[in-house]
C-alpha positions in Angstrom: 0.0 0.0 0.0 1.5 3.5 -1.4 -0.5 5.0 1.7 0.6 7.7 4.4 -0.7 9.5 7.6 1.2 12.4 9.0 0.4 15.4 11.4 2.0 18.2 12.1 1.7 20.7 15.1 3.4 24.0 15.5 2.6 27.5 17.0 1.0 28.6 14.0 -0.6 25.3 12.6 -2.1 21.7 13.3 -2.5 19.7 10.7 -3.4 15.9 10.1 -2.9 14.7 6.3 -4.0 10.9 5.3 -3.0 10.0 1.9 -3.8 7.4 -0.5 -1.7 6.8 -4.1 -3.7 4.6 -5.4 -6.9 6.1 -4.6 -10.1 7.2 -6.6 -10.3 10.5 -5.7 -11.9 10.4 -2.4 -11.5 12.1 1.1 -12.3 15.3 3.0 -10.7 18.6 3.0 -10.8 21.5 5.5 -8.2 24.3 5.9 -10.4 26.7 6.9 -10.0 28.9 3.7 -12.5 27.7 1.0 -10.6 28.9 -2.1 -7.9 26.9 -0.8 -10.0 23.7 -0.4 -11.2 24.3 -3.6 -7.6 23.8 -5.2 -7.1 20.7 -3.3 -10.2 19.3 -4.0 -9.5 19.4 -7.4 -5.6 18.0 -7.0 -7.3 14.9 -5.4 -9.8 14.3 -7.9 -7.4 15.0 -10.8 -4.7 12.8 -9.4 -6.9 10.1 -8.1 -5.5 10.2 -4.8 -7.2 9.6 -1.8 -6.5 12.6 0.3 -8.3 13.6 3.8 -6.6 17.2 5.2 -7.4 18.9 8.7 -5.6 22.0 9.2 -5.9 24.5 11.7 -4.1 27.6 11.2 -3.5 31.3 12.6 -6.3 32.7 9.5 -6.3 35.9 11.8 -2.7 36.8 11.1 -3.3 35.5 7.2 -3.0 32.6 4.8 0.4 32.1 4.2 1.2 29.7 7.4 -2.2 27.7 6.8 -0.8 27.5 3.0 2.7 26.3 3.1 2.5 24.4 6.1 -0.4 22.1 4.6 2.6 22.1 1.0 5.3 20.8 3.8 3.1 17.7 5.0 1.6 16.9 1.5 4.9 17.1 0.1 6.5 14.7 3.6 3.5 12.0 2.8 4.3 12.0 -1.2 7.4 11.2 -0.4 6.6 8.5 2.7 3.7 7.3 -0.1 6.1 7.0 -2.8 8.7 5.1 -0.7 11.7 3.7 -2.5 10.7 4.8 -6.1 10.8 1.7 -7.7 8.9 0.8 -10.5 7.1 4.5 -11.6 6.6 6.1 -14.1 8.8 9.1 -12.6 7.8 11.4 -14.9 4.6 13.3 -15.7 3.7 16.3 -17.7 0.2 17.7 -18.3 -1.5 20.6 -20.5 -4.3 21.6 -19.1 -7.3 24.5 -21.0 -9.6 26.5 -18.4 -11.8 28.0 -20.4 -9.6 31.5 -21.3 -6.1 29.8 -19.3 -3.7 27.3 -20.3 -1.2 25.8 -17.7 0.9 23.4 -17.8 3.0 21.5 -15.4 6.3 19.3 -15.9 7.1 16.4 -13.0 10.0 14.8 -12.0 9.8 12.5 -9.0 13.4 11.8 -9.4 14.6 13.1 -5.8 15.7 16.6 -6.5 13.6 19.3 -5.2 12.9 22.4 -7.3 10.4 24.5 -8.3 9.9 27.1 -11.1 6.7 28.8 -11.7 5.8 31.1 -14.2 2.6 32.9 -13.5 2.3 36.5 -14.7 -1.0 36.5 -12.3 0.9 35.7 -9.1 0.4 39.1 -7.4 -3.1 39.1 -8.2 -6.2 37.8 -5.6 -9.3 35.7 -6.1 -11.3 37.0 -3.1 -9.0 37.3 -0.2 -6.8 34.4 -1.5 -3.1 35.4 -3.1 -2.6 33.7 -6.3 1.6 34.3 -4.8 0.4 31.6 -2.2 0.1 28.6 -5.0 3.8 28.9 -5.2 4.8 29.1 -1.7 2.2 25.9 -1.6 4.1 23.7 -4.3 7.6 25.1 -3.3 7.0 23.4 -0.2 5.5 20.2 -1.6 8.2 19.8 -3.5 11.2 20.0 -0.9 9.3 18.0 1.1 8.6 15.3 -1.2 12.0 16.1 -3.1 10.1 16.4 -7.1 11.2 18.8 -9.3 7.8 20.8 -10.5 7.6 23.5 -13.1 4.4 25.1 -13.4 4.0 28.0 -16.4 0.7 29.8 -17.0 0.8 30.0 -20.8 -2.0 32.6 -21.0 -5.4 33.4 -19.4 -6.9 36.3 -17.8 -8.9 35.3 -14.7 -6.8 34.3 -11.7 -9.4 31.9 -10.8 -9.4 30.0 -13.9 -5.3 30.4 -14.0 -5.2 28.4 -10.3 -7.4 26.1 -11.5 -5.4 25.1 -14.6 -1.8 25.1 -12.1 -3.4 22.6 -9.8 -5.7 20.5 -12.3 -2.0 20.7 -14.4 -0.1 19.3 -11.6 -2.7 17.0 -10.3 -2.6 15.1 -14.1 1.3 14.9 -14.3 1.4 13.5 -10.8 -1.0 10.7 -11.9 1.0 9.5 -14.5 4.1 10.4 -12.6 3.2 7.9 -9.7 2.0 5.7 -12.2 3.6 1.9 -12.0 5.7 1.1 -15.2 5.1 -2.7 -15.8 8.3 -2.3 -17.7 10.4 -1.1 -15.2 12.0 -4.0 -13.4 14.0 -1.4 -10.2 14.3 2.4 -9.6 13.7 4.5 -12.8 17.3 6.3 -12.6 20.5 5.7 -13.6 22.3 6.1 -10.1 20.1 2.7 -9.2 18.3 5.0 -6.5 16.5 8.4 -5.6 
């Protein structure tokens, strides 16, 4: 089972995170900010990952703790989830067309974290949510669950829909990322580990 449960308590947040590889989609989310929720509703279902999320965070001082600290455990059970690597895919890339927006996101679950994001909109807000916060989100998922992910909005002019294609984007090239190869017989790497 490609399963993990971790939580997480600080000063600032408390967060319990159970997550399923091989899942259909299902679970609960709550992070007390529903745009948030939203996005991460939409990573499950895209992924098809079970994924049940709890957090509690300082919302009166703003987002940004509730945000990256719920990136940091995601990213800790991909990484617990994906175990010793062998036999995926390890790669994933995913186009993805909201209506006026295009995203895209390229995957490596190869060990190395990085993240480069392109979004032209990241200093804009839908509502009282950040669209800056997506990449503070999926910088910390990937040190924590040590993937390279770019993420580029091509074009689109509604920060909602722009979100929406970074996350659905993400969510597809993890799927086939975390996908088992029947062809591969070990670890998908050259160095014989990740």
């Amino acid at each position: 089972m490609r399963t993990a449960a971790i939580e997480r308590k600080t000063k600032e947040t408390q967060i319990k995170l159970e997550l399923n590889l091989d899942g259909s989609g299902e679970g609960t989310i709550d992070t007390g900010i529903g745009f948030f929720n939203h996005m991460l509703e939409l990573l499950k279902k895209h992924a098809l990952i079970d994924l049940t999320v709890k957090t509690v965070g300082d919302l009166d001082v703003d987002y940004h703790h509730t945000v990256e600290d719920t990136g940091l455990v995601l990213g800790q059970a991909l990484n617990q989830a994906l175990g010793d690597r062998k036999g995926i895919v390890r790669y994933g890339f995913a186009s993805i067309p909201m209506d006026e927006a295009l995203c895209e996101t390229s995957l490596d679950l190869g060990g190395r974290p990085f993240l480069v994001m392109q979004c032209p909109m990241k200093h804009m807000m839908v509502r009282d949510f950040e669209v800056k916060l997506v990449e503070e989100f999926f910088r910390a998922v990937s040190v924590e669950s040590r993937s390279n992910i770019h993420l580029r909005q091509i074009y689109g002019d509604e920060a909602h829909h722009v979100c929406e294609g970074l996350f659905k984007s993400f969510a597809r090239a993890l799927r086939q990322a975390k996908s088992i190869d029947p062809l591969e017989k070990g670890v998908p790497s050259s160095k014989g580990i990740i």
